[in-house]
C-alpha positions in Angstrom: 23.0 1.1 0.1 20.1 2.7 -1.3 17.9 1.0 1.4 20.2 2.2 4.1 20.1 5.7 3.5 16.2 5.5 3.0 15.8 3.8 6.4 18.4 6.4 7.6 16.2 9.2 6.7 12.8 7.7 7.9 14.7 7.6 11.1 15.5 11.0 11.4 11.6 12.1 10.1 9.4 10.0 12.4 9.8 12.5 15.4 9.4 15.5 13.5 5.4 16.2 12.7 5.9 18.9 10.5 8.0 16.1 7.8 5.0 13.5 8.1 4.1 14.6 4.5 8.3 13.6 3.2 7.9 10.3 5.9 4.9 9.0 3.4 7.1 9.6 0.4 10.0 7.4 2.1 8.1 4.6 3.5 6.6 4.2 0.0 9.9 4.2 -1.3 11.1 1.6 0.4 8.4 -0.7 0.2 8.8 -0.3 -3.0 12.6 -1.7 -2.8 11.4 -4.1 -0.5 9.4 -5.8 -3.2 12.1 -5.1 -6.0 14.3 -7.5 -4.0 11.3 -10.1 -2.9 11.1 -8.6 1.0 7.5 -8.6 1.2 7.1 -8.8 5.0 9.5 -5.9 4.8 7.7 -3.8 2.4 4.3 -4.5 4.1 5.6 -2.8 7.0 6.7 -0.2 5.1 3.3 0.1 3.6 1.7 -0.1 6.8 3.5 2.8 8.1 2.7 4.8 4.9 -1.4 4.2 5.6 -1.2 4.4 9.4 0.7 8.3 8.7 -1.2 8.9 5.7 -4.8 8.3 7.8 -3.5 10.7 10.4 -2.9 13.4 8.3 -6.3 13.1 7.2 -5.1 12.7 3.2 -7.7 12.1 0.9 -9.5 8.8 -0.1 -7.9 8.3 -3.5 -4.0 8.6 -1.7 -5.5 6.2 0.7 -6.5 3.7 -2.0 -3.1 4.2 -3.8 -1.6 2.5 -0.5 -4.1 0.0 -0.4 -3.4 -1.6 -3.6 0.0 -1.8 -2.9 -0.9 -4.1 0.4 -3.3 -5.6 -1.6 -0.5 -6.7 -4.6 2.1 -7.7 -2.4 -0.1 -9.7 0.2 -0.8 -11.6 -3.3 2.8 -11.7 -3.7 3.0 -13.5 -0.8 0.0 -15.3 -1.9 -1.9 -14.2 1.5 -5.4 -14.1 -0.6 -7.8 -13.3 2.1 -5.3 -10.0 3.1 -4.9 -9.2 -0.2 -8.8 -9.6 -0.7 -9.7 -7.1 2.2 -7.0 -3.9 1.1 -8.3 -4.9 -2.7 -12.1 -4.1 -1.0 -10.9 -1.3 1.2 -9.3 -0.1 -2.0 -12.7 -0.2 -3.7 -14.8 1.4 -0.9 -12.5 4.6 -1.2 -12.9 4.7 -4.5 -16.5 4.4 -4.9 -18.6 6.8 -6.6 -16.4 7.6 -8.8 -16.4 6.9 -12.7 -12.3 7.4 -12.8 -11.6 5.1 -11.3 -12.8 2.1 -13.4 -9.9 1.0 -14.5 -9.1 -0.2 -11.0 -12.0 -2.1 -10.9 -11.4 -3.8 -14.1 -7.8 -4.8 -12.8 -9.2 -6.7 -9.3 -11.8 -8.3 -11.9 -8.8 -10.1 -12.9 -7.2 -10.3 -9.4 -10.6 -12.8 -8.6 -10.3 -14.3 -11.5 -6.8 -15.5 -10.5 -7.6 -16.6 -7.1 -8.1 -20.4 -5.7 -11.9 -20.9 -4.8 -12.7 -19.2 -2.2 -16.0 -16.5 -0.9 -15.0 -14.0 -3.2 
């Protein structure tokens, strides 16, 4: 039910410009569901939509790498490695430079750790 009304709402904001800011917030949202419930293919759309919207409205790198860990943890999900490796090093890229954001660096050290051999 939950799902339908945010889908509903996307809906209703994806012709409207001046909403793209409240269309991020719902297409997170119901990625998020998507992956409470296992819908990963779903939820990467969703995702996909948030970054595409996001990039347009020009929002800064560290939003942008919020979204890209979420593509990168549920391509994992889906144990897609090599997609999950390229948002994971998007991810990085736009957070480069800066000393914050070490603990995100410290998390994919694990993520590699994790993985089957591969060119990682």
């Amino acid at each position: 039910v939950k799902g339908c009304r945010l889908e509903e709402a996307l809906s209703e904001l994806a012709d409207k410009e001046q909403q793209q800011q409240e269309l991020l917030g719902l297409c997170e949202q119901l990625g998020d569901l998507c992956c409470k419930v296992g819908s990963y293919r779903k939820a990467i759309d969703y995702y996909e939509m948030q970054l595409k919207h996001a990039k347009l409205l020009r929002r800064p790198d560290r939003e942008l790498a919020v979204i890209h860990v979420s593509l990168a943890t549920t391509f994992a999900d889906l144990k897609d490695y090599s997609q999950s490796v390229k948002y994971y090093e998007a991810e990085l890229a736009l957070r480069k430079g800066n000393p914050k954001e070490v603990r995100s660096q410290a998390v994919q050290g694990s993520f590699w750790s994790c993985l089957p051999d591969s060119d990682h």
